[in-house]
C-alpha positions in Angstrom: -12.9 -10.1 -17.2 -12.9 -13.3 -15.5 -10.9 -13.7 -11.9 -9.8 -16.4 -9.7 -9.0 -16.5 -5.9 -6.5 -18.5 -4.5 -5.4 -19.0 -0.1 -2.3 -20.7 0.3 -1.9 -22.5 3.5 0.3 -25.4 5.2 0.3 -28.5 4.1 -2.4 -27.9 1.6 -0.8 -25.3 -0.7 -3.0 -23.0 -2.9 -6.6 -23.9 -2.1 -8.9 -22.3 -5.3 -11.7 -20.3 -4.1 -14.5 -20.9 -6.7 -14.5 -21.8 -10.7 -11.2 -22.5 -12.1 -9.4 -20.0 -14.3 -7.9 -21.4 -17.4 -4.5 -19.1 -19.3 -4.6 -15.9 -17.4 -2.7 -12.9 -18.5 -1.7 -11.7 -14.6 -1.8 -13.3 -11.5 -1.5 -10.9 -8.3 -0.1 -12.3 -5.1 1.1 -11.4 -1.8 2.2 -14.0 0.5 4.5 -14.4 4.2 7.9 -13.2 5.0 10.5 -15.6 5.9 11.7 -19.0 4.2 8.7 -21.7 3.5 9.2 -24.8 5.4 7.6 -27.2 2.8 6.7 -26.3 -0.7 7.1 -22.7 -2.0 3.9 -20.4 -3.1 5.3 -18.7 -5.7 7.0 -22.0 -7.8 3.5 -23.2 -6.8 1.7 -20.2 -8.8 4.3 -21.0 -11.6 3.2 -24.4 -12.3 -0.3 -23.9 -12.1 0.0 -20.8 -14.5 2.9 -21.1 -16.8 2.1 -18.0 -19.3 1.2 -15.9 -16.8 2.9 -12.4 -15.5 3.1 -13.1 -11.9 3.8 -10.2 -9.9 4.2 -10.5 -5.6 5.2 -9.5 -2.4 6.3 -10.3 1.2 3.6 -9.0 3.9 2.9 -8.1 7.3 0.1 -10.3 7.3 -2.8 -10.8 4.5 -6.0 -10.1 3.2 -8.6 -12.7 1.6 -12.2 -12.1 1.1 -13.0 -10.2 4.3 -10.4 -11.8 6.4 -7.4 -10.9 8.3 -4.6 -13.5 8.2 -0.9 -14.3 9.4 1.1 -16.4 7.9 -0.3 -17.6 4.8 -0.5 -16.3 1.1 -3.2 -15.2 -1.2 -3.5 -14.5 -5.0 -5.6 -13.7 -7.7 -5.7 -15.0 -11.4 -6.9 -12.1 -14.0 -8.5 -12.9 -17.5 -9.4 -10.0 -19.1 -11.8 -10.0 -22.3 -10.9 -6.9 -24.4 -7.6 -5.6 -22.2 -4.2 -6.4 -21.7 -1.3 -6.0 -18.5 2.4 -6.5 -19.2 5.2 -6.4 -16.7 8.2 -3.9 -16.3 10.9 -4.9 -12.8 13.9 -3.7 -11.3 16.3 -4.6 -8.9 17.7 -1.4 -6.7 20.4 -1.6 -4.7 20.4 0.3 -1.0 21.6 4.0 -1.3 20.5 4.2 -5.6 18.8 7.1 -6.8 15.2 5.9 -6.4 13.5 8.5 -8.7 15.8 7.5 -11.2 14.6 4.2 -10.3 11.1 4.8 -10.8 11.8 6.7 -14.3 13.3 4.0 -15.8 10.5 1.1 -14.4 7.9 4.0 -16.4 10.2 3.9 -19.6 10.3 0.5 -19.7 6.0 0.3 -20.2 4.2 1.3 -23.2 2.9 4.3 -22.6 0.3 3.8 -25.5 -3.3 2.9 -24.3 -1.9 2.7 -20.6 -4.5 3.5 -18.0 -2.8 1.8 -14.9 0.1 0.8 -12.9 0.0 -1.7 -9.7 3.6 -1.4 -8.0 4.9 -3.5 -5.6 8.3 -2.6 -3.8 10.7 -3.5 -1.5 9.8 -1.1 1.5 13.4 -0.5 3.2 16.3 -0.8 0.4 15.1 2.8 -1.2 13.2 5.7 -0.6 9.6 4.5 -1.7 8.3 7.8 -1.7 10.9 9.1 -4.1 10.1 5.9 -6.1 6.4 6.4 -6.5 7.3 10.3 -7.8 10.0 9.0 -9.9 7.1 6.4 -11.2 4.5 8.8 -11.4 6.6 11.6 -13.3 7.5 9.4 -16.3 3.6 8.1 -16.5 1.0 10.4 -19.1 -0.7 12.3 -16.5 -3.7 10.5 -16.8 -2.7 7.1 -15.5 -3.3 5.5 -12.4 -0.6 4.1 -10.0 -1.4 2.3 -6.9 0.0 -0.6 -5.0 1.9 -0.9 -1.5 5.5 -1.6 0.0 6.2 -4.9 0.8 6.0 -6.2 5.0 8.8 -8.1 6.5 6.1 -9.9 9.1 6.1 -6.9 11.0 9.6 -6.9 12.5 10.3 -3.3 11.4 13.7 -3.8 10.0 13.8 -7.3 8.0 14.1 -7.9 4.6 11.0 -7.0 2.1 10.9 -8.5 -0.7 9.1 -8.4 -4.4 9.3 -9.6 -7.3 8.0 -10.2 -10.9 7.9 -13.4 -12.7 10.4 -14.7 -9.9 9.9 -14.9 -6.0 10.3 -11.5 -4.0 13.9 -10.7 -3.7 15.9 -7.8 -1.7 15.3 -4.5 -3.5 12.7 -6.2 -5.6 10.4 -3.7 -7.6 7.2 -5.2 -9.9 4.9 -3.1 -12.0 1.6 -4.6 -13.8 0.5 -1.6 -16.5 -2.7 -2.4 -17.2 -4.3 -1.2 -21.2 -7.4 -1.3 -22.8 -10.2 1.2 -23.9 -12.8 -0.8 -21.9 -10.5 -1.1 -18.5 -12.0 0.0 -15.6 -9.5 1.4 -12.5 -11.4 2.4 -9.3 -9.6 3.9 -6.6 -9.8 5.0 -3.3 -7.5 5.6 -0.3 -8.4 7.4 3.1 -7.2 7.1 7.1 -10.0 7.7 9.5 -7.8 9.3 11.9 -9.3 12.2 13.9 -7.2 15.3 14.7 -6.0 16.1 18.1 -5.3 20.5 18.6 -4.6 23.0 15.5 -2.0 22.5 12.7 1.3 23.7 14.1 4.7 24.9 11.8 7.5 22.7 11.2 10.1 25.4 11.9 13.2 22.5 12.6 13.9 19.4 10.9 16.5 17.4 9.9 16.2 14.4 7.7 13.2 12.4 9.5 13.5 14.2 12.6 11.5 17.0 13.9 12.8 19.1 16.4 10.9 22.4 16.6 6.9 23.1 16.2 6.0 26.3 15.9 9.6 27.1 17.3 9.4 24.7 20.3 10.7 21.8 21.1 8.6 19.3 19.3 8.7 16.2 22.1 7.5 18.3 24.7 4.6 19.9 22.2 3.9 16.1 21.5 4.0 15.0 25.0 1.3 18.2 26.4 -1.1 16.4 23.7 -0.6 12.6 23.8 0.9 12.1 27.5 3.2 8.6 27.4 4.9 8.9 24.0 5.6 5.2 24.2 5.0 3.0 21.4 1.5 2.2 21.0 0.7 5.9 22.0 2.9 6.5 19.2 1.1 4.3 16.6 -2.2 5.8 17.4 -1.2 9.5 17.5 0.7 10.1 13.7 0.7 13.5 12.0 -1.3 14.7 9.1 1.8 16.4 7.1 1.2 18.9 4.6 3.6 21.4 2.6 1.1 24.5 3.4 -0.9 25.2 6.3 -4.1 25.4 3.8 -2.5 23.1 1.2 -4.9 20.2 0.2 -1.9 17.6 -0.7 -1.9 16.4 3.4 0.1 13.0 4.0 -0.5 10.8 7.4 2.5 10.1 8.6 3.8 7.9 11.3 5.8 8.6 14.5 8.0 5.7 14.7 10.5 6.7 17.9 11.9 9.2 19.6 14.7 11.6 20.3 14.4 12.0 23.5 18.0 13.7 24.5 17.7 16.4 21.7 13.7 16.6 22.1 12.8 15.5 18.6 10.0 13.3 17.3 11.4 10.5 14.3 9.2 10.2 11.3 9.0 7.1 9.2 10.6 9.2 6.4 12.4 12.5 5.9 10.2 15.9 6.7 10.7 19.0 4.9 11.1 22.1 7.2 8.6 24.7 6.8 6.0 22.4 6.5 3.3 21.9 8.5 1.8 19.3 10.6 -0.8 17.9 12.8 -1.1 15.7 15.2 -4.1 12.6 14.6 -5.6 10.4 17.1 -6.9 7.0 16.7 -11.0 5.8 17.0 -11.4 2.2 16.2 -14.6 3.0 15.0 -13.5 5.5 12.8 -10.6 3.8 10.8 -13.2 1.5 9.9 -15.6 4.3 8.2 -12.2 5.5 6.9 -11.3 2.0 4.8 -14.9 1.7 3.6 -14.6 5.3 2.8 -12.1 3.9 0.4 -13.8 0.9 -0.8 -16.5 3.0 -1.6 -14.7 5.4 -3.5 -12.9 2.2 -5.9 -15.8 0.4 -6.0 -18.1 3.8 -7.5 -19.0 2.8 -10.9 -18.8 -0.6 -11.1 -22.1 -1.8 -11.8 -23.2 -5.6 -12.2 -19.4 -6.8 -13.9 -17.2 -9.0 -12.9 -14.3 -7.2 -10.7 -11.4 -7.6 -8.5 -10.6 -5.7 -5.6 -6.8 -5.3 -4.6 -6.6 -3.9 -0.6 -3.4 -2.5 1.2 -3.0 -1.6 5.0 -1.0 -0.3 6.9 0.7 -2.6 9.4 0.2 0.6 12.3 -3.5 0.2 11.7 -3.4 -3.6 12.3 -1.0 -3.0 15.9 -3.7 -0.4 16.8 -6.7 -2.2 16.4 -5.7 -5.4 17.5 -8.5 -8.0 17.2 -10.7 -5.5 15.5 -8.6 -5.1 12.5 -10.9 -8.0 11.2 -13.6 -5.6 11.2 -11.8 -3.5 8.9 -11.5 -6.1 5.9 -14.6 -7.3 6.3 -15.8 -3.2 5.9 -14.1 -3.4 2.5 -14.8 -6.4 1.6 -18.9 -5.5 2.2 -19.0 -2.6 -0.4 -18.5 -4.5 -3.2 -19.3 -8.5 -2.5 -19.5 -9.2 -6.3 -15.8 -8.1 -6.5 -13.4 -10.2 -4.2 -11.2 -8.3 -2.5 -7.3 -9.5 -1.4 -4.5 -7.6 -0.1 -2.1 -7.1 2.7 -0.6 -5.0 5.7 1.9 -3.1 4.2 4.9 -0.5 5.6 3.3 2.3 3.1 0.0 2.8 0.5 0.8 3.6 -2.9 -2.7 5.4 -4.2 -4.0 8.8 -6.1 -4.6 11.9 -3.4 -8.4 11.9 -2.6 -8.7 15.5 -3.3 -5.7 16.3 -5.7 -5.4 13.4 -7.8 -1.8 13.4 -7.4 -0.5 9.6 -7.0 1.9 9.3 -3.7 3.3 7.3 -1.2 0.4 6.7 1.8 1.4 5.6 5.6 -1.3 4.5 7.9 -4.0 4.5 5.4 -6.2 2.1 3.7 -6.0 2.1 -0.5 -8.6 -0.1 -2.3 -7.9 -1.0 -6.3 -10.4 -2.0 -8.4 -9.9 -3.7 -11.8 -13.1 -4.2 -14.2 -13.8 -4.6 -17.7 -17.1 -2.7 -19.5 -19.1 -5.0 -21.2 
């Protein structure tokens, strides 16, 4: 397996990062949100790699070699040896059945030899969760899925786009299955985030609001914990969700407003009643263990071959830490530095549970991809 790395920036267009990579099978890229003023990345990709599957996204914000960047665009040319990727896209309209969705992108890949799917979606069109489980259920049981949502440039409520073999469009969906006997797929995903007071029951909920814990109102049972529930106190104090108070399938996910007249806190997707959650807190210093905590679980196993390593954020973690997001790519990035790693800051982590296997949708987490080849 041979890989190429390519930063796109203004007016100098794709900038090749090392040897050049003749007739790959896949190029990976995720680039900025919003029209491009001058030439466009992805037509760009297209004429330097004519044959190739090229699969992409809109971000908030990227990820290249160790660094943190707005506004630009990265990629990554794969060659592989002994494997081989093809491509399977849809376009989904707001308000379609996204399992259904995610049933027929897995029926439209071989499922002979498969070992691994990288999706890329359109974050705020369909249900991403129910798309990754609608994915994941029409997979063998065996195979890896991974990937992220796509990032509007962090406006929380623009368009995200992605796309395969064209440039990210509105309800965009791109999948790379990846097959061969000698394909390597590392994978990791963790959070870092600390907990703050005991699980408590989710005994009201409606859609993604949550009204009641443990049969009080769940603002004011917030509030006692976090003080301010403004919005950065919000980003740094999410909720570790889980359907059983000792089940091992626990989700982070984020607080994204609230409902202040009726007491409820808003989630960034629906919440099932009866299920039970806890509040998190944020330590800078921790959320970077927790992203080399993934790196480290990817990168197990890969030994002296060539690899690539493919990184998705969550945007939350990137408005929390500020400046010192930085320090978390270059975390990741430092595990493995004979595999370079791009990504981006996503609205949600597609990545296999850490302790169940199970592959889900991820919010304010940190998943880490690895692709290598045995020699």
């Amino acid at each position: 397996m041979r890989v190429a790395t390519l930063c796109w920036s203004d007016p100098l267009g794709w900038t090749l990062d090392g040897p050049a990579l003749d007739d790959p099978q896949a190029v990976i890229w995720f680039g900025r949100y919003g029209p491009a003023d001058g030439p466009d990345p992805f037509e760009a990709l297209r004429r330097l790699y004519p044959r190739a599957l090229i699969a992409g996204c809109t971000t908030n914000g990227e990820i290249y070699r160790g660094e943190a960047l707005d506004g630009a665009a990265v990629a990554a040319a794969i060659r592989f040896e002994t494997s081989s990727v093809q491509g399977a896209a849809a376009s989904v309209a707001a308000g379609e059945d996204a399992r259904e969705a995610g049933r027929r992108l897995a029926a439209a890949l071989d499922p002979d030899g498969l070992r691994g799917v990288f999706l890329l979606a359109d974050a705020f069109a369909i249900n991403s969760a129910d798309l990754v489980e609608g994915l994941a259920s029409g997979l063998p049981a065996d195979v890896v899925v991974t990937g992220g949502m796509a990032g509007d440039g962090g406006r929380l409520g623009g368009s995200t786009h992605a796309g395969l073999d064209r440039a990210p469009h509105d309800g965009g969906v791109a999948a790379l299955g990846f097959y061969g006997a000698g394909l390597r797929i590392g994978h990791g995903v963790a959070g870092g985030w600390d907990p703050l007071g005991p699980s408590r029951h989710i005994t009201r909920a409606e859609g993604p609001v949550v009204y009641e814990l443990d049969g009080q109102p769940a603002l004011e049972v917030y509030e006692r914990l976090v003080g301010d529930s403004g919005s950065l106190e919000r980003l740094r104090h999410p909720f570790c969700i889980k359907p059983e108070a000792d089940s091992e399938q626990d989700i982070i996910w984020e607080v994204v407003d609230v409902d202040r007249p009726n007491k409820g806190i808003v989630f960034i997707g629906d919440v099932v009643q009866g299920s039970w959650g806890q509040i998190m807190r944020a330590v800078d210093d921790r959320l970077v263990e927790g992203a080399a905590e993934a790196a480290r679980a990817a990168c197990a196993g890969l030994g002296e071959t060539d690899a690539l390593g493919l990184m998705v954020s969550c945007i939350g973690r990137k408005w929390v830490m500020g400046q010192r997001i930085g320090d978390e790519t270059e975390a990741v990035q430092g595990v493995s530095p004979r595999a370079p790693v791009i990504g981006f800051f996503s609205y949600g982590e597609v990545a296999p549970h850490a302790r169940t296997g199970r592959s889900t949708l991820h919010h304010a987490s940190v998943s880490v991809t690895t692709l290598s080849e045995a020699v």
